[in-house]
C-alpha positions as a Markdown table, in Angstrom:
| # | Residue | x | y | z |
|---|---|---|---|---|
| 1 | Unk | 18.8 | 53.6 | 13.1 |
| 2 | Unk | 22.0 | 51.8 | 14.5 |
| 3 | Unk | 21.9 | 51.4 | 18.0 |
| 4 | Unk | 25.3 | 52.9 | 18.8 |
| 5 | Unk | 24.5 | 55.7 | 16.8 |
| 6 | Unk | 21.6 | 56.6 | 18.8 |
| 7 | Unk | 23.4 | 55.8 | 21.9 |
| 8 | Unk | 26.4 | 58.2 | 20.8 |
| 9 | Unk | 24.1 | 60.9 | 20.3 |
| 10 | Unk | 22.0 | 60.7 | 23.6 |
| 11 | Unk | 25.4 | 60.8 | 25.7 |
| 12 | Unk | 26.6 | 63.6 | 23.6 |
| 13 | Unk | 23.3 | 65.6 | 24.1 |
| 14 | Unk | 22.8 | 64.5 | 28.2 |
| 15 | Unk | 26.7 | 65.2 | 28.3 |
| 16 | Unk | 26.0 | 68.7 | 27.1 |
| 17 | Unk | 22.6 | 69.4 | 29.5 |
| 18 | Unk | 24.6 | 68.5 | 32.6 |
| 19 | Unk | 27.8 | 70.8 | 31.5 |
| 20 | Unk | 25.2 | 73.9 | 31.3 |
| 21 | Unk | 23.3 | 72.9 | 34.3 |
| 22 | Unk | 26.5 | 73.3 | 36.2 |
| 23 | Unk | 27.1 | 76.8 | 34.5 |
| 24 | Unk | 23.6 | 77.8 | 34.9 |
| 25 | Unk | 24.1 | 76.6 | 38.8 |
| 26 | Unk | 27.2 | 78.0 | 39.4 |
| 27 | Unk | 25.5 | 81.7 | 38.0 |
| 28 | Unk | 22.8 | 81.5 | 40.4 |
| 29 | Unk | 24.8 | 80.9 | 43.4 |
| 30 | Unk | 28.8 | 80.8 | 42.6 |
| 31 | Unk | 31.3 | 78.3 | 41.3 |
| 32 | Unk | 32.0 | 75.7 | 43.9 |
| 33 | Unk | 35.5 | 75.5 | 45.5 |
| 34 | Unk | 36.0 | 71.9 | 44.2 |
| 35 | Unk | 39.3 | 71.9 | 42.7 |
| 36 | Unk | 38.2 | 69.5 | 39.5 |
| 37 | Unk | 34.8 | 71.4 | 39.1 |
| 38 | Unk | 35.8 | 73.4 | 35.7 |
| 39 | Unk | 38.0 | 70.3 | 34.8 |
| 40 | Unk | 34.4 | 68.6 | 34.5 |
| 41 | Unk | 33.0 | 71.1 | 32.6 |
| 42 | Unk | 35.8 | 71.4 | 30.8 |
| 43 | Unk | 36.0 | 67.7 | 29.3 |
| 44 | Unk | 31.9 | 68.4 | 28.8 |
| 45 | Unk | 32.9 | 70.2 | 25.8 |
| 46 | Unk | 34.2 | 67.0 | 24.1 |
| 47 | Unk | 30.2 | 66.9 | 23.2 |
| 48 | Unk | 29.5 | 69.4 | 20.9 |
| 49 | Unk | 32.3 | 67.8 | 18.7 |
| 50 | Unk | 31.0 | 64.6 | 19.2 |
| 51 | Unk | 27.7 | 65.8 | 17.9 |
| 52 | Unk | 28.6 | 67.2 | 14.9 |
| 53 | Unk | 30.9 | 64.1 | 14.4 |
| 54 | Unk | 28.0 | 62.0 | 14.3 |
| 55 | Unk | 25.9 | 63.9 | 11.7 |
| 56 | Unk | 29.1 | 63.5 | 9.2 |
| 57 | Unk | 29.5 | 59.8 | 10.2 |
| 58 | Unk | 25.6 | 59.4 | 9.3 |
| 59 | Unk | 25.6 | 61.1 | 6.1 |
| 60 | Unk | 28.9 | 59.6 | 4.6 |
| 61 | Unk | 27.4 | 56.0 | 5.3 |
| 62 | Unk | 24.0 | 56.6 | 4.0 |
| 63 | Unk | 25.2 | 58.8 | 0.8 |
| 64 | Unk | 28.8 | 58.0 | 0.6 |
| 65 | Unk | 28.5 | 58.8 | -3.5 |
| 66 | Unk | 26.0 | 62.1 | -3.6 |
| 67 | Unk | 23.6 | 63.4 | -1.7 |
| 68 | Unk | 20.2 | 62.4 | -2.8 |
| 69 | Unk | 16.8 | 64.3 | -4.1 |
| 70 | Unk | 15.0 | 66.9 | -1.6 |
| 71 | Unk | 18.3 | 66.5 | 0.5 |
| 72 | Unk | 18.7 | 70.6 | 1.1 |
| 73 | Unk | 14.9 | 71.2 | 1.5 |
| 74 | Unk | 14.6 | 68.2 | 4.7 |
| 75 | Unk | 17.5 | 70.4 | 6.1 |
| 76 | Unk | 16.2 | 73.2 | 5.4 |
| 77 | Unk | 12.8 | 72.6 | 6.8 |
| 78 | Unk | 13.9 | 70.4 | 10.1 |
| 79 | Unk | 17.2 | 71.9 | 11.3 |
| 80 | Unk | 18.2 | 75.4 | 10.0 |
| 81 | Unk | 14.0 | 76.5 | 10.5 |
| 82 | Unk | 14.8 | 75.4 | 14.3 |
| 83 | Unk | 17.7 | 77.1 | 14.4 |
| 84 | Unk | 16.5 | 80.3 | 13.1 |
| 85 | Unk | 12.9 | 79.9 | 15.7 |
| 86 | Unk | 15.5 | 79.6 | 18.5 |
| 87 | Unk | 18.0 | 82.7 | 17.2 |
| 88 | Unk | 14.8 | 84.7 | 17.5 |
| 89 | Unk | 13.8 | 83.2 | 20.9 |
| 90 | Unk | 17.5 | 83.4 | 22.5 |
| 91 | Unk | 17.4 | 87.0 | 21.3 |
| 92 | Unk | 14.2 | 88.3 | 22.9 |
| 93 | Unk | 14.8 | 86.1 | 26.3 |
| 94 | Unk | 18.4 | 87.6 | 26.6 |
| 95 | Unk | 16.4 | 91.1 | 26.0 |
| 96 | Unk | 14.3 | 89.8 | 29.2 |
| 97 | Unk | 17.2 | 89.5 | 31.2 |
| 98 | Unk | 19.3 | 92.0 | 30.0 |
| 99 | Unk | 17.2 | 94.7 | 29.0 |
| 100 | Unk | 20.2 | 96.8 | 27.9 |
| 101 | Unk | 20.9 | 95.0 | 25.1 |
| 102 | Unk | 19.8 | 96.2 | 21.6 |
| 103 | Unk | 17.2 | 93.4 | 20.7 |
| 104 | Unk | 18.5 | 94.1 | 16.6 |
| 105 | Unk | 21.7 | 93.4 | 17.2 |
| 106 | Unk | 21.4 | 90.3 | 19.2 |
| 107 | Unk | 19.3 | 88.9 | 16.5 |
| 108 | Unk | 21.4 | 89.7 | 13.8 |
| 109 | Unk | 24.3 | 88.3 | 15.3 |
| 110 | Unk | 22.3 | 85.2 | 16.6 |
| 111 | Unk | 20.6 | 84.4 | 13.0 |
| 112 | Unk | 23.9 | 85.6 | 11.0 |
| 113 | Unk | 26.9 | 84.4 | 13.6 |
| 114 | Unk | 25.6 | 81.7 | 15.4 |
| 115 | Unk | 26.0 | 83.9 | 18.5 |
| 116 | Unk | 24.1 | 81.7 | 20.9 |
| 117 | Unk | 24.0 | 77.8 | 21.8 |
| 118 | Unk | 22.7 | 76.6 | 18.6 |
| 119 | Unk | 25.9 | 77.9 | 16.6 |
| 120 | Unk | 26.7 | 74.1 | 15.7 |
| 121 | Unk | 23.9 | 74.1 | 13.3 |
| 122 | Unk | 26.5 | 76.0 | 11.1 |
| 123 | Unk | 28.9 | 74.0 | 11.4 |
| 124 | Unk | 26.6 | 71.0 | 10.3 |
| 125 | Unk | 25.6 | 72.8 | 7.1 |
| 126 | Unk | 29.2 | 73.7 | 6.5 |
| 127 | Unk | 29.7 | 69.6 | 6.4 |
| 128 | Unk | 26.7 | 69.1 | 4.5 |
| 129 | Unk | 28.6 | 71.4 | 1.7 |
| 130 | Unk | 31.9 | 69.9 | 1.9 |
| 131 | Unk | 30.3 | 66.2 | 2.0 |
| 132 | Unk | 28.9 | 67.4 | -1.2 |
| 133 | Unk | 32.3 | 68.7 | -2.5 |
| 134 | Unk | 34.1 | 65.8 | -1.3 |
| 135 | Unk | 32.0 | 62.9 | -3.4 |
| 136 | Unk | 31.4 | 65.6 | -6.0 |
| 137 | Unk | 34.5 | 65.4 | -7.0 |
| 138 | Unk | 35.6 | 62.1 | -5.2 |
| 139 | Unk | 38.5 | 63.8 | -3.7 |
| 140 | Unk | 41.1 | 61.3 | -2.3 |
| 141 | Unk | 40.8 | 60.5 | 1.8 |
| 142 | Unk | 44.1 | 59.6 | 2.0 |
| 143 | Unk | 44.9 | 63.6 | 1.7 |
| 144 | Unk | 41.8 | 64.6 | 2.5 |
| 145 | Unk | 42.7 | 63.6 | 6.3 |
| 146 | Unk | 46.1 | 65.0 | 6.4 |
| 147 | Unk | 45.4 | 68.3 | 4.9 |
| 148 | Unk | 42.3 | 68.8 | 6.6 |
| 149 | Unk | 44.0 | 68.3 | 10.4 |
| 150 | Unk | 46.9 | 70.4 | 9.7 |
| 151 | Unk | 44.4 | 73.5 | 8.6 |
| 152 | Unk | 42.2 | 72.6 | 11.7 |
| 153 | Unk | 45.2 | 72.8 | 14.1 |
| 154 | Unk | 46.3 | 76.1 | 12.5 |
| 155 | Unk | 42.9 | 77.2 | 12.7 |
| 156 | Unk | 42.6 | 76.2 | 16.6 |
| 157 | Unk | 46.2 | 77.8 | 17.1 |
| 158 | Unk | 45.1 | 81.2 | 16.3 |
| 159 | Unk | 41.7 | 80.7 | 18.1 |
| 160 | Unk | 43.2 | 80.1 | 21.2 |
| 161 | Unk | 45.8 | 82.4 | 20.9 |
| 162 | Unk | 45.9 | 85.9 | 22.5 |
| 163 | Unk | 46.0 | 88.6 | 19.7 |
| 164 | Unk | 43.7 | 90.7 | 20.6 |
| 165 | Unk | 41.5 | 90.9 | 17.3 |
| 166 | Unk | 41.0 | 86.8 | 17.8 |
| 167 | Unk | 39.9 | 87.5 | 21.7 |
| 168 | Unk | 37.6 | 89.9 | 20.8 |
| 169 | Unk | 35.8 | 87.5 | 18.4 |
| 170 | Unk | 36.5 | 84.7 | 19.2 |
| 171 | Unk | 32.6 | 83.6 | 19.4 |
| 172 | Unk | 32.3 | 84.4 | 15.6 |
| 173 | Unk | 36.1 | 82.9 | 14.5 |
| 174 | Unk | 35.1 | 79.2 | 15.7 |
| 175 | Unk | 32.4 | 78.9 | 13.3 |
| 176 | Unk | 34.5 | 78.5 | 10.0 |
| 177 | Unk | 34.2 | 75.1 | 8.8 |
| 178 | Unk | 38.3 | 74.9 | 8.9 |
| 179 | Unk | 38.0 | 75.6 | 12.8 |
| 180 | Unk | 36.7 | 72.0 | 12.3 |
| 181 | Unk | 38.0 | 70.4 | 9.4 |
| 182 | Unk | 39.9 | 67.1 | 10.8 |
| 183 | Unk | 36.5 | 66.5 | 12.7 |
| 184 | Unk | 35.1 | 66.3 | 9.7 |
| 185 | Unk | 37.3 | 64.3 | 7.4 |
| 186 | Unk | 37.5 | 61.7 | 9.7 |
| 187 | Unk | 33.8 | 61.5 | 10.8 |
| 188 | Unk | 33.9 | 61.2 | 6.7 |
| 189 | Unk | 35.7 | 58.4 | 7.0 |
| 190 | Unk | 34.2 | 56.3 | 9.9 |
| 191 | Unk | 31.3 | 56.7 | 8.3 |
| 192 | Unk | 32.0 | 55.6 | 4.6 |
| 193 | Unk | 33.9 | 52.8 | 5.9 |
| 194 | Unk | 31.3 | 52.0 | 8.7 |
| 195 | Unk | 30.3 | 48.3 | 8.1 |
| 196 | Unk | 34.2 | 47.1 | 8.9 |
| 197 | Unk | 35.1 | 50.0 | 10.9 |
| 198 | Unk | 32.2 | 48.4 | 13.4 |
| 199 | Unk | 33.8 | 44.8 | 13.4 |
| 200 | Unk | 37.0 | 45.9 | 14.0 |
| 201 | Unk | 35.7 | 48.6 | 17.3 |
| 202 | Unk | 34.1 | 45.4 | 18.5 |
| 203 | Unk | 36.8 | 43.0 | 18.1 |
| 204 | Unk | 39.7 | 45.8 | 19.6 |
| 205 | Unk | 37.1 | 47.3 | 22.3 |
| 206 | Unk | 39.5 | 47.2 | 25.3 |
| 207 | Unk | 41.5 | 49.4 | 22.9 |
| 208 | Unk | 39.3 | 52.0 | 22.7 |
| 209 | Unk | 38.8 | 52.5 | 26.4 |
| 210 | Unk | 42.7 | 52.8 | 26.4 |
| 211 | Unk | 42.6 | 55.5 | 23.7 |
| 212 | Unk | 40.0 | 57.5 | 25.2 |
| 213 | Unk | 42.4 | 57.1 | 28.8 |
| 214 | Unk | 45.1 | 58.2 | 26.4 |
| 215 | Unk | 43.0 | 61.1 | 25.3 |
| 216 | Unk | 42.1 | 62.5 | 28.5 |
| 217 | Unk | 45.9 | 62.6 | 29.7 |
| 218 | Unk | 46.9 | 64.4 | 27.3 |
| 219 | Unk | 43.7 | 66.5 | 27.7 |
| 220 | Unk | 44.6 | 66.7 | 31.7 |
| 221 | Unk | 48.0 | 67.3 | 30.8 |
| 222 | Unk | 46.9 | 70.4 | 28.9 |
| 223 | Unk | 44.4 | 72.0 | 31.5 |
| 224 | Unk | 47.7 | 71.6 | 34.6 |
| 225 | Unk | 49.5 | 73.7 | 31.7 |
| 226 | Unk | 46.8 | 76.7 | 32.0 |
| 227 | Unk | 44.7 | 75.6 | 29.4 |
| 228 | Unk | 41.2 | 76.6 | 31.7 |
| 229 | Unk | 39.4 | 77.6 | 29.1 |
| 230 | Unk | 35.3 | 75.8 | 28.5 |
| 231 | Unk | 35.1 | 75.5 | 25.1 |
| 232 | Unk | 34.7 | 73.1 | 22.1 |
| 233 | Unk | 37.0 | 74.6 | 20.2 |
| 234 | Unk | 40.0 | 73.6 | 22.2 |
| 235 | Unk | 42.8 | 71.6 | 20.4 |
| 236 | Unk | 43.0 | 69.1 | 23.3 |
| 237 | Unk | 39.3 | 68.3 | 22.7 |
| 238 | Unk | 40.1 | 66.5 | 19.3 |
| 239 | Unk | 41.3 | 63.2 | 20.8 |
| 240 | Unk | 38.7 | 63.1 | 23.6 |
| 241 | Unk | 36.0 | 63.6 | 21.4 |
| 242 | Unk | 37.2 | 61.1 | 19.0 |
| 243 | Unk | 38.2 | 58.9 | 21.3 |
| 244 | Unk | 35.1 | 58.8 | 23.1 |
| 245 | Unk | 33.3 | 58.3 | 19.8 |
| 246 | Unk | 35.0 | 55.2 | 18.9 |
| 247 | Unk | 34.8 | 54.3 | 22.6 |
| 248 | Unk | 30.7 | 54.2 | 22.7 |
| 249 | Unk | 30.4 | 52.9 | 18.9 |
| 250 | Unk | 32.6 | 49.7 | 19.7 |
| 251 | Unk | 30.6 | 49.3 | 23.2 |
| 252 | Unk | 27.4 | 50.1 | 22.2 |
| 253 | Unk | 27.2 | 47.6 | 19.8 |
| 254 | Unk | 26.8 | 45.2 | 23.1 |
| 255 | Unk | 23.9 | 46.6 | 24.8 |
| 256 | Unk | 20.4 | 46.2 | 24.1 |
| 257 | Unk | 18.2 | 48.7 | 22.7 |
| 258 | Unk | 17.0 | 51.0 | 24.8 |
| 259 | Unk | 13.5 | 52.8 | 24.8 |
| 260 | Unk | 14.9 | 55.7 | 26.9 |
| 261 | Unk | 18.0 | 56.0 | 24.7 |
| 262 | Unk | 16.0 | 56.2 | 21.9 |
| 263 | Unk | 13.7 | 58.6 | 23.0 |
| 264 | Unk | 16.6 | 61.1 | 23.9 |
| 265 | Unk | 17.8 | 60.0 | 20.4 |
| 266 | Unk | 14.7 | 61.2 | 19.4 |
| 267 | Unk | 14.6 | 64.6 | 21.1 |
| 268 | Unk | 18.3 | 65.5 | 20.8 |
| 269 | Unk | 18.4 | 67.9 | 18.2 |
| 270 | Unk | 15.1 | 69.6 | 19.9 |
| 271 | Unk | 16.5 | 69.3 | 23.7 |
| 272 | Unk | 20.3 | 70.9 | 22.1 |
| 273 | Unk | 18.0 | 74.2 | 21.2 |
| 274 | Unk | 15.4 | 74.0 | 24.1 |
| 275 | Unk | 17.2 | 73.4 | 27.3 |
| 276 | Unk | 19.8 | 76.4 | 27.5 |
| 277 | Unk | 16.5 | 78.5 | 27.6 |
| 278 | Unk | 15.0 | 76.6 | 30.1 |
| 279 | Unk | 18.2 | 76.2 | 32.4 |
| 280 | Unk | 18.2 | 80.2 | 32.2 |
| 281 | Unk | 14.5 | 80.5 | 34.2 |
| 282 | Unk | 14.9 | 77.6 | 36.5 |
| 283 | Unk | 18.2 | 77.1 | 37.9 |
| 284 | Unk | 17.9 | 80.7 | 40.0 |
| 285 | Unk | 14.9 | 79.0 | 41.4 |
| 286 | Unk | 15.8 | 75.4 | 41.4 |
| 287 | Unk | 19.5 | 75.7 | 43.0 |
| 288 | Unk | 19.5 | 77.8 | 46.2 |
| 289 | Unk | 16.6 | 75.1 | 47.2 |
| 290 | Unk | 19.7 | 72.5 | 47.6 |
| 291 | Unk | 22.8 | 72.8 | 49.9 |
| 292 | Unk | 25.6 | 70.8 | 47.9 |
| 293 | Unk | 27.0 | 71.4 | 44.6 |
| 294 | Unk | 26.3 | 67.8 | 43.5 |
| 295 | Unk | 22.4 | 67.8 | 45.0 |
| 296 | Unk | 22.3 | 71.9 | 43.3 |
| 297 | Unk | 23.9 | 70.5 | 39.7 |
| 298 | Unk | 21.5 | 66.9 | 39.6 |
| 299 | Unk | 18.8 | 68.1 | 40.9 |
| 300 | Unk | 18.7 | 71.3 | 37.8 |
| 301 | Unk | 19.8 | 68.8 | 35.0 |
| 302 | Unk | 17.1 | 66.6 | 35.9 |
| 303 | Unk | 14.3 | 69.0 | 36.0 |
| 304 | Unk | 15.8 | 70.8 | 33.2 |
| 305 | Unk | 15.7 | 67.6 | 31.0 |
| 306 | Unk | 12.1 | 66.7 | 31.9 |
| 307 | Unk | 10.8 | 70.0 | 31.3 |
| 308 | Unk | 12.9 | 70.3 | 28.0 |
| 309 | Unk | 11.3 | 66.7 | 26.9 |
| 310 | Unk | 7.4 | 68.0 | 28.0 |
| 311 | Unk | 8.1 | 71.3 | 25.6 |
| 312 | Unk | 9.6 | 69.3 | 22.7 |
| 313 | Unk | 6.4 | 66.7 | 22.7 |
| 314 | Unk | 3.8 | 69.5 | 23.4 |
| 315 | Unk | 5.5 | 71.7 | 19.9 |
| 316 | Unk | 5.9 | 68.6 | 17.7 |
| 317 | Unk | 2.1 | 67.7 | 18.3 |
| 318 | Unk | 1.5 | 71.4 | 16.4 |
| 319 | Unk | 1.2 | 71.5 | 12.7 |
| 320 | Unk | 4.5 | 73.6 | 12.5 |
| 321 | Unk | 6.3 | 72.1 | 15.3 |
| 322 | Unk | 8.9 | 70.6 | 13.3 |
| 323 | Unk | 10.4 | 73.9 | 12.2 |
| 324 | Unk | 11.1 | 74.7 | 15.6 |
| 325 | Unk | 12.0 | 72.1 | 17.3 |
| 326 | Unk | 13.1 | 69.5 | 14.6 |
| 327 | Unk | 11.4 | 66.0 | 12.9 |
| 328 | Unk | 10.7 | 64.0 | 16.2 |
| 329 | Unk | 9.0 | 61.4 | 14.3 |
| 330 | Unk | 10.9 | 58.5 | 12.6 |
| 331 | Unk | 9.9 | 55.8 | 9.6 |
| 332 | Unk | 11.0 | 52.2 | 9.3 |
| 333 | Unk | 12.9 | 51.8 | 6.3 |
| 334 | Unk | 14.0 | 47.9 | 5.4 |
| 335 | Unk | 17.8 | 47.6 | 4.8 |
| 336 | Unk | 19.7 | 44.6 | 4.8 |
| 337 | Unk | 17.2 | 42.1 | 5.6 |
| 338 | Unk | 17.0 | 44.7 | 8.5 |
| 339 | Unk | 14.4 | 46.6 | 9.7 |
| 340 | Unk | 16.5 | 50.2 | 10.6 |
| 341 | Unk | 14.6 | 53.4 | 12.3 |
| 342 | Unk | 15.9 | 56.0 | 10.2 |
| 343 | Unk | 15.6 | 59.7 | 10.6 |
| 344 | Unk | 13.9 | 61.7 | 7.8 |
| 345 | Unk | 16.3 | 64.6 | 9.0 |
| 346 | Unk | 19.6 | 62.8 | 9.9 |
């Protein structure tokens, strides 16, 4: 596996864990009167974006022609089989808590709607389809791009509108692959293109920390408008996210590998599903035991993270624990004169 890649996608997943430790915190004992405290969580969001990004970026430069043999059966087996385990455990622990709710319908709407936090899974499959679409028929980037952001900023327009029919389902309307369609013709692009793409985010590196300072003006810009809303689907996301991407691929071609990084790597996929669940039982317990917001926020990421990383280890040692929490293990596959880690699942 390339280095930044894995790099990209631990920040993304850590990025996301500390955004829903502060929600989880700030339910247990109230949002903080910090005036940038939701601007934080706010520019969190960039990393469910970012995720998906990366999964694009990975399959156009491993299969920028077709997808290979077995390709919907690995996917099948190590992400939408996790998906599904955790629909059916975010139903019955929201039935814990909220014993009100009809345990049916929350599972039908979780499985069916992607109505709880592992709703990018399909948005990942809706990539995999149009990456098949896209080299079936070797449509054209040079549209591709255009057309795809103009239907993604349409998209977005409605969805953070205020009709009333797109406020009262909004949770189901961002799912739509066109909600996301310029993230994914460009991640199609980075990635087919990778090999110079990476010399040139090297060479221009300063550049990229100026686009992403670029990005989060206009992003700040948007939130003094009004814009308060914590979501991914925010139009003033697209740059950050981007921007960011670029940012940590050009940069992270300079650092060293890192065991840790790798490991998170490893367990992203698993810790995305796992940790909401777990930030739900300990941060009432967890967060009155500190007096600050920052201590309160830290202190539940942390144990959230370590507890997240003990469950993911103890399932993948079961015979079935990659359909719940995802293919942990890696092979070595010898590329280039290069001996890459390369996920089975990726």
């Amino acid at each position: 596996m390339i280095k930044e890649w894995n790099l990209l996608r631990t920040i993304a997943c850590l990025s996301i864990v500390f955004l829903h430790s502060t929600t989880q915190t700030a339910r247990a004992v109230g949002y903080p009167e910090i005036e940038y405290y939701n601007l934080l969580r706010t520019a969190l969001c960039y990393a469910t974006p970012t995720f998906i990004v990366l999964s694009e970026i990975i399959l156009a430069n491993r299969y920028p022609h077709r997808l290979p043999e077995k390709f919907w059966s690995k996917r099948i087996k190590w992400i939408f089989a996790p998906y599904l385990a955790f629909a059916i455990i975010d139903a019955f622990v929201t039935k814990h808590f909220s014993p009100a709710i009809g345990l049916g319908e929350k599972l039908f709407l979780n499985i069916f709607m992607g109505n709880y936090e592992g709703y990018f899974v399909l948005i990942i499959f809706q990539f995999y389809v149009l990456h098949y679409v896209v080299t079936k028929f070797k449509i054209p980037t040079n549209w591709l791009l255009p057309i795809s952001l103009m239907i993604m900023v349409a998209h977005l327009s409605l969805l953070n509108g205020n009709l009333p029919f797109i406020q009262e389902n909004r949770n189901h309307l961002k799912i739509p692959f066109t909600a996301w369609l310029g993230y994914f013709a460009l991640a199609y692009i980075i990635g087919k293109h990778y090999q110079s793409l990476a010399k040139k985010l090297l060479k221009y590196k300063w550049l990229t920390l100026a686009g992403v300072a670029l990005a989060f003006g206009y992003f700040f810009l948007s939130y003094q408008s009004g814009n308060f809303r914590v979501a991914s689907y925010r139009h003033d996301l697209f740059p950050l996210a981007i921007g960011i991407t670029l940012a940590i691929l050009a940069w992270g071609q300079l650092l060293p590998n890192s065991k840790f990084v790798n490991m998170i790597s490893n367990f992203s996929f698993g810790i995305y599903l796992v940790h909401w669940q777990v930030l739900r039982f300990i941060a009432p317990y967890v967060a009155p035991y500190f007096d600050s917001t920052s201590t309160r926020v830290i202190s539940v990421f942390v144990i959230t993270l370590i507890i997240s990383l003990a469950l993911i280890k103890v399932t993948s040692l079961l015979p079935f624990g990659s359909y719940i929490v995802g293919n942990t293990r890696r092979k070595v596959r010898k590329k280039s004169k290069e001996h890459q880690v390369i996920p089975k699942t990726a």
